[in-house]
Backbone as CSV, one residue per row, in Angstrom:
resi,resn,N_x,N_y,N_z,CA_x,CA_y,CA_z,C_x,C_y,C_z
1,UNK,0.791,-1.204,0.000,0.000,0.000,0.000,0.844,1.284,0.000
2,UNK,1.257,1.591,0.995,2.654,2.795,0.797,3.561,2.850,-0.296
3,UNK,3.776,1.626,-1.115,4.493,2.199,-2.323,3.334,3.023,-3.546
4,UNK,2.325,2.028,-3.504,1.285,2.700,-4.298,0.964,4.342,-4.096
5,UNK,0.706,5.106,-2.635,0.603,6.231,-2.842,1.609,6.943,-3.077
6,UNK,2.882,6.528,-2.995,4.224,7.236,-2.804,4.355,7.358,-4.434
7,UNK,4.056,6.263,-5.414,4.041,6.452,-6.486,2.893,7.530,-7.323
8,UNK,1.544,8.096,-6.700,0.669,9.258,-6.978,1.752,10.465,-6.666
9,UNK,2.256,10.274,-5.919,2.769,11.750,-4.949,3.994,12.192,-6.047
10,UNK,4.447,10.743,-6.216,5.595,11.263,-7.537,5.022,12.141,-8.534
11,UNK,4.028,11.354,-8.749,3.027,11.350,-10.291,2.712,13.023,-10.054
12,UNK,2.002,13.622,-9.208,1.704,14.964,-8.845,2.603,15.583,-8.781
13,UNK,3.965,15.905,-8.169,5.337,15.891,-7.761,5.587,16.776,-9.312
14,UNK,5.494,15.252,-10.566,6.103,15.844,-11.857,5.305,16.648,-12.783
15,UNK,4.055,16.505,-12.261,2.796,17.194,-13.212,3.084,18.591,-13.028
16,UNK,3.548,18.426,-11.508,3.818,20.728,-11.054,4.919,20.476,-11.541
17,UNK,5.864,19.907,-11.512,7.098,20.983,-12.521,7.343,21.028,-13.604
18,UNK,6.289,20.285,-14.383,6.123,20.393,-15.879,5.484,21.099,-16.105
19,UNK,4.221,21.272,-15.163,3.386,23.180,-15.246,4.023,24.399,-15.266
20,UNK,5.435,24.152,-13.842,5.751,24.767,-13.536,7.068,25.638,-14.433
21,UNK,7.710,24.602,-15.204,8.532,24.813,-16.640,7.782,25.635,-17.554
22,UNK,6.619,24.638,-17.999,5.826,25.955,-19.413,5.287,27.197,-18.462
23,UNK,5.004,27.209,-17.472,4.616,29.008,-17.292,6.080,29.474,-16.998
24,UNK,6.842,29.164,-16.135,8.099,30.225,-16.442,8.430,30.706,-18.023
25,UNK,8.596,29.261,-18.536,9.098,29.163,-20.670,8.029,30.410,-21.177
26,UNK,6.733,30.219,-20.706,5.592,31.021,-21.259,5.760,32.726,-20.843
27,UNK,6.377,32.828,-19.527,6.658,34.242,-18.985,8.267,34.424,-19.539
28,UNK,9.275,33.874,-19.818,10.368,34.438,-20.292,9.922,34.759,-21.926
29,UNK,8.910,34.474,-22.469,9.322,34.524,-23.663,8.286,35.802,-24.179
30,UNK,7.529,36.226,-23.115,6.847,37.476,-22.950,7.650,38.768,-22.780
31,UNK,8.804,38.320,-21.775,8.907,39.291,-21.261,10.342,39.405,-21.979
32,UNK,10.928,38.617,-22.752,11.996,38.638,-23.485,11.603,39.547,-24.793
33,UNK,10.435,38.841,-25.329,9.943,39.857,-26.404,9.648,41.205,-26.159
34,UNK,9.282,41.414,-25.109,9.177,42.866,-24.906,10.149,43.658,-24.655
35,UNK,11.699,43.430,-23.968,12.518,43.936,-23.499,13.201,44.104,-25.076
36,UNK,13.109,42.971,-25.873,13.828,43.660,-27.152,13.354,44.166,-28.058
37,UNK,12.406,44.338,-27.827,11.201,45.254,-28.692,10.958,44.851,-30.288
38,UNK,10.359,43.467,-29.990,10.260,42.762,-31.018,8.979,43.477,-31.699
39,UNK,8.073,43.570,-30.630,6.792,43.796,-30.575,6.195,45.039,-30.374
40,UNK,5.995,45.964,-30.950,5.970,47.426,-29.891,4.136,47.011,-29.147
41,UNK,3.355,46.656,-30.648,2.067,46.004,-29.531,1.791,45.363,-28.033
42,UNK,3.114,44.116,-28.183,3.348,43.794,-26.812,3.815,44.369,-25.836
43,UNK,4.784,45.330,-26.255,5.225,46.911,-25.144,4.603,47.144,-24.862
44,UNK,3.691,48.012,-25.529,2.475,48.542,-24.870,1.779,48.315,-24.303
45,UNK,1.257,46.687,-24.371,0.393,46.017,-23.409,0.900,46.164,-21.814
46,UNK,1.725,45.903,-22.198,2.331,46.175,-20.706,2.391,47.704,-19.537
47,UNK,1.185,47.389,-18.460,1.109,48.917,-18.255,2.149,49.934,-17.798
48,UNK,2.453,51.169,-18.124,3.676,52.131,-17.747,4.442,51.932,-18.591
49,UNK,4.349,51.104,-19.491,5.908,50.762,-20.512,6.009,52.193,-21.221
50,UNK,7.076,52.502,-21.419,7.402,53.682,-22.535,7.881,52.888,-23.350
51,UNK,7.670,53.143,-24.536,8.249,52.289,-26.134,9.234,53.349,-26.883
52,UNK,10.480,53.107,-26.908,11.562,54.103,-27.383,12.089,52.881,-28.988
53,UNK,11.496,53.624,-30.126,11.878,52.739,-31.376,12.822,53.647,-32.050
54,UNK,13.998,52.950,-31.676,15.055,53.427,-32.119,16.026,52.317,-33.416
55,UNK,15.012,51.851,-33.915,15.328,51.024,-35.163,16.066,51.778,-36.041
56,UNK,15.232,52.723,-36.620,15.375,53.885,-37.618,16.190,54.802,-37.338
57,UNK,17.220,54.972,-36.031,17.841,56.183,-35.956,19.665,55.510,-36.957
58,UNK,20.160,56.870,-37.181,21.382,56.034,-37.467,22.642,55.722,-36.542
């Protein structure tokens, strides 16, 4: 009996840090896009952001 639940607890154990991987993966790749200003839409979403597009300067 005790190996059986010890084996759920694993099972739960790996389900959160495989959740826990894609939302970090899902928040770096938000907040990566925005810092290099891939996106100026996604800048903006973000509240207080100032958007400085300095693509075009020489």
């Amino acid at each position: 009996m005790p190996q059986r639940n010890r084996s759920h607890v694993n099972d739960a154990w790996n389900a959160s840090v495989i959740a826990l991987v894609i939302v970090l993966a899902g928040l770096l790749y938000v907040f990566g896009a925005a810092m290099s200003g891939d996106s100026i839409h996604l800048t903006e979403s973000i509240r207080g952001a100032e958007v400085f597009d300095t693509r075009n300067l020489p």
